[in-house]
N, C-alpha and C positions, 0 to 999 in steps of 0.2 A: 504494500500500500504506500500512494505516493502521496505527501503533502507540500502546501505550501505555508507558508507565514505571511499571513496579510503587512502589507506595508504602507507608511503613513502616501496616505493619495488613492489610493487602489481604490477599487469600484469592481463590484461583481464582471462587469463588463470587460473593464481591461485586463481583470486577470485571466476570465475566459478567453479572451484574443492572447493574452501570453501565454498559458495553457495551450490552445490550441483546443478547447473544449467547446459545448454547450454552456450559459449560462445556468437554461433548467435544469442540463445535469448536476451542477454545482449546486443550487440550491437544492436539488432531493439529496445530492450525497451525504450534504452536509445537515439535512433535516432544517434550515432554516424558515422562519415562518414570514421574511422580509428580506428585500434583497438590500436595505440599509443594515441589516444582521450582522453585519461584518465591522472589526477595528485594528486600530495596529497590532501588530503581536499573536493575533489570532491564529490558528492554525486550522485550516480545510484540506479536508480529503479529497485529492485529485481525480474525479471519479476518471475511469475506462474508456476508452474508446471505443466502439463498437462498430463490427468492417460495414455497419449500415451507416456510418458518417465518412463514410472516404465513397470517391467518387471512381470506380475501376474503367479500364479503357482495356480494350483487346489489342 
């Protein structure tokens, strides 16, 4: 299991764009009830990728 530590600025958003995630995956991974949920210092479960978020080419 991977995590990250929220850092001062972060926003559900940009850490999903540095992730390379889903937003909504982060907020079910992490059980939050708000995407303002999140502060410095924090630590979120980076959820999984799933080969249904990658776009395959033949």
């Amino acid at each position: 299991m991977e995590t990250y530590i929220v850092e001062v600025g972060d926003n559900l958003k940009s850490i999903a764009d540095k992730l390379g995630v889903k937003v909504v995956d982060l907020v079910k991974e992490n059980q939050l009830e708000s995407i303002a949920d999140i502060e410095p210092g924090m630590e979120l479960i980076i959820p999984q990728a799933s080969h249904n978020d990658f776009d395959y080419k033949d």
